[in-house]
C-alpha positions as CSV (number, residue, x, y, z in Angstrom):
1,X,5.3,-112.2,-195.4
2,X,4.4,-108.9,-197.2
3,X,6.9,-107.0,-194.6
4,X,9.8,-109.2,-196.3
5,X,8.7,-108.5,-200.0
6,X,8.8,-104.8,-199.1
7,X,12.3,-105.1,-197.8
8,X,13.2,-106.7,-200.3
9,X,12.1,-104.5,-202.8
10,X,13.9,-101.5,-200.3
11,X,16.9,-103.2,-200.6
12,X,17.2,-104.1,-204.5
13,X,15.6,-99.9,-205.0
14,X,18.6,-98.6,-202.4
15,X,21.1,-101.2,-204.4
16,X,20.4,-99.4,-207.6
17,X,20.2,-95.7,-206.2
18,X,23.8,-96.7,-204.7
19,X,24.8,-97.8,-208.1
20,X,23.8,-95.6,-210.0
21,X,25.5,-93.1,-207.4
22,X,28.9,-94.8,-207.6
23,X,28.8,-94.3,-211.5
24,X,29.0,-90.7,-211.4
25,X,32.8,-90.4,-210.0
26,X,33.8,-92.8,-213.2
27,X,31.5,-90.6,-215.4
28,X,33.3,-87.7,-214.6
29,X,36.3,-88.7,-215.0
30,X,35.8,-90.7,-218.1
31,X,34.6,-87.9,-220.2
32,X,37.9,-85.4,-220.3
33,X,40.1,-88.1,-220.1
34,X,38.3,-89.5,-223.6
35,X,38.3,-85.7,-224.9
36,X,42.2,-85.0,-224.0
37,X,43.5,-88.2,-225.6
38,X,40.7,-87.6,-228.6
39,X,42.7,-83.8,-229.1
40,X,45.7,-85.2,-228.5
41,X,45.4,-87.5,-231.1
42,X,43.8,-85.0,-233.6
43,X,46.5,-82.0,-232.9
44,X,49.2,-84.8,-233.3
45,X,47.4,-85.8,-237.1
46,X,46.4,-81.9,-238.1
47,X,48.9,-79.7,-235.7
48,X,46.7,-77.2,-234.2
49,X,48.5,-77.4,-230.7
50,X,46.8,-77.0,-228.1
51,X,43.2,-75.8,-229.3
52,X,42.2,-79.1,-230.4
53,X,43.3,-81.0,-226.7
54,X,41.4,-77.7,-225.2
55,X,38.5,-78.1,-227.1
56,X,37.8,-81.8,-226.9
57,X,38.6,-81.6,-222.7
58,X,35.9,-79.0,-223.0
59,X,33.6,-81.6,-224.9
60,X,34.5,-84.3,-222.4
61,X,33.9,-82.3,-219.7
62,X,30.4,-80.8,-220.3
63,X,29.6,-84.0,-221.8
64,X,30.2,-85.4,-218.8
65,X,28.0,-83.1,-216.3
66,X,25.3,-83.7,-218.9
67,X,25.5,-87.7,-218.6
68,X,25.6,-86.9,-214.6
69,X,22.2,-84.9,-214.6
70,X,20.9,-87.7,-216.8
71,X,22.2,-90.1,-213.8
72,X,21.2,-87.8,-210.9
73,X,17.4,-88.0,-212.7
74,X,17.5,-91.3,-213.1
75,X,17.7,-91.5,-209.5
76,X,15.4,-89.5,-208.2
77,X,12.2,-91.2,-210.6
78,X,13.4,-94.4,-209.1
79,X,14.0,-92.8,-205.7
80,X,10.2,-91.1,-205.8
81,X,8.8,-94.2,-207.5
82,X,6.3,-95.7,-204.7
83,X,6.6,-99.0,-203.5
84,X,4.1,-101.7,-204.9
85,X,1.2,-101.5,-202.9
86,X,0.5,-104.7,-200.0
87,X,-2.1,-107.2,-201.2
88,X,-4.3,-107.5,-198.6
């Protein structure tokens, strides 16, 4: 019985390293896409063309490696957490 609790509680810790893994390509991506359109939109309303769009990707993009170490953190506490101990 207490080998299928700790299996289970691999498989659900695995499931949200894997998760949490598979969030940083959207992360990535998200960040300078939101800065570009966010310039875009600014230089279209103030006319600075291109600084602002260069500027925000810049934003979006360090932004973005910041969220991912925040991520790739998160992951190795719960990665390093230890199991809960067997009851004897």
């Amino acid at each position: 019985m207490h080998t299928e609790d700790r299996k289970k509680a691999d498989f659900y810790k695995w499931t949200k390293i894997w998760g949490l893994i598979s969030f940083v390509p959207v992360v990535l991506a998200a960040g300078p896409l939101a800065g570009y359109f966010l310039g875009d939109y600014l230089e279209k309303k103030i006319g600075h063309a291109p600084y602002l769009s260069l500027v925000c990707l810049a934003l979006g993009f360090f932004t973005s490696i910041r969220e991912i170490i925040k991520i790739l953190k998160l992951v190795q506490k719960t990665d390093a957490k230890p199991d809960k101990p067997e009851k004897p």
